[in-house]
C-alpha positions in Angstrom: -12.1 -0.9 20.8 -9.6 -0.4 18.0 -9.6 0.9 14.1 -7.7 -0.9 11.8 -5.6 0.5 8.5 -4.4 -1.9 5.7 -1.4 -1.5 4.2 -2.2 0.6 1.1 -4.0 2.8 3.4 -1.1 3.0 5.4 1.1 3.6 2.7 -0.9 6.5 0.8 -0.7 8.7 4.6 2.5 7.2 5.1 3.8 9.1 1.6 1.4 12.5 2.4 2.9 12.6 5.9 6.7 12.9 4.5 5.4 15.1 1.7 3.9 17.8 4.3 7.2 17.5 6.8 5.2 17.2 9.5 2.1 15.3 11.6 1.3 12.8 13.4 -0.5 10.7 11.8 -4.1 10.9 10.5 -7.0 11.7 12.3 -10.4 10.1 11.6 -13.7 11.3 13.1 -17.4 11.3 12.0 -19.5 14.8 11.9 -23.5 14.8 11.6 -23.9 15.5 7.9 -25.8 14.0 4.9 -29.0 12.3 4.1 -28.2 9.4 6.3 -26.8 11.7 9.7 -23.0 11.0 9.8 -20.2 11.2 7.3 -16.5 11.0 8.0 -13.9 12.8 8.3 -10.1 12.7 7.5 -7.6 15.4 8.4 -3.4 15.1 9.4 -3.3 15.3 13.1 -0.4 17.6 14.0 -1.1 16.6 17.8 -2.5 13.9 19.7 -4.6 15.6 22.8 -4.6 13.5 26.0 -8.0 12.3 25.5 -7.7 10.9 21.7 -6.8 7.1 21.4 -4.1 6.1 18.8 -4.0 3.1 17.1 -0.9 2.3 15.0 -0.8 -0.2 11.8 2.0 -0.7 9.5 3.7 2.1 10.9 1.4 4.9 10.8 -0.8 6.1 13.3 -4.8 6.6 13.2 -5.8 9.0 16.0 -9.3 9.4 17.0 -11.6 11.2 19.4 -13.2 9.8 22.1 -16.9 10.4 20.8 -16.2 9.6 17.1 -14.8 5.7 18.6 -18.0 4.6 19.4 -19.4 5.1 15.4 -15.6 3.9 14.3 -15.0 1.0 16.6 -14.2 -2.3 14.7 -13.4 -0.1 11.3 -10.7 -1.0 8.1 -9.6 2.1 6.4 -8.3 0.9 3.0 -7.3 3.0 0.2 -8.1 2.1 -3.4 -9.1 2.4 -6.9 -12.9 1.6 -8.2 -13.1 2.8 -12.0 -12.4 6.4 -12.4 -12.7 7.1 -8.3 -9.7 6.6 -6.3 -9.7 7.5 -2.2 -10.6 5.6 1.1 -12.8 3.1 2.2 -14.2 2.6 5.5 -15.5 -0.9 6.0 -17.2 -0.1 9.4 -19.6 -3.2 10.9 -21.4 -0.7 13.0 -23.2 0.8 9.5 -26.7 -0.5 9.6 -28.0 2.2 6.4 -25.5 4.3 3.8 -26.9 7.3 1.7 -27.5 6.4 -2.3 -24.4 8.7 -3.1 -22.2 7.1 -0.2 -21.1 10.5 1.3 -23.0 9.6 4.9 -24.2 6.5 7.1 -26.1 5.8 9.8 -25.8 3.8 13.0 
């Protein structure tokens, strides 16, 4: 199992991380939400707790929870521009059906 981060992703929490003086890295989880029943979540993790796994690319860590692998495993978070929107991505192969808006997915 492992999450992947490319390196404009990793840049963009690599720059928020110095900004805020502290963290660990970022944590990424998924929360039952939306018209589709999942959406994702993205917070600084100031602590890694014994049961998260950590996955490190281009120098910055991606810390998740055991229960929110199993939606993420396999996942890029990239970070980008589309027209006027700019924010991450989540190319996750275990989507089988996204909501209209592209807030939540389903599994």
């Amino acid at each position: 199992m492992a999450i992947s981060m490319t390196e404009a992703a990793a840049d963009h929490v690599r720059r928020y991380l110095e900004n805020r003086g502290q963290g660990e890295g970022l944590r990424v989880g998924v929360r039952t939400s939306g018209c589709s029943g999942m959406a994702y979540v993205l917070e600084f993790a100031d602590e890694i707790e014994p049961e998260d796994q950590v996955f490190e690319n281009h120098g910055v860590k991606v810390v998740i929870d055991p229960k929110s692998l199993v939606y993420l495993d396999g996942t890029e978070l990239d970070y980008g521009r589309e027209g006027l929107n700019e924010g991450f991505m989540f190319n996750n192969p275990n989507v089988s059906d996204e909501c209209g808006c592209g807030e939540s997915f389903n599994v």
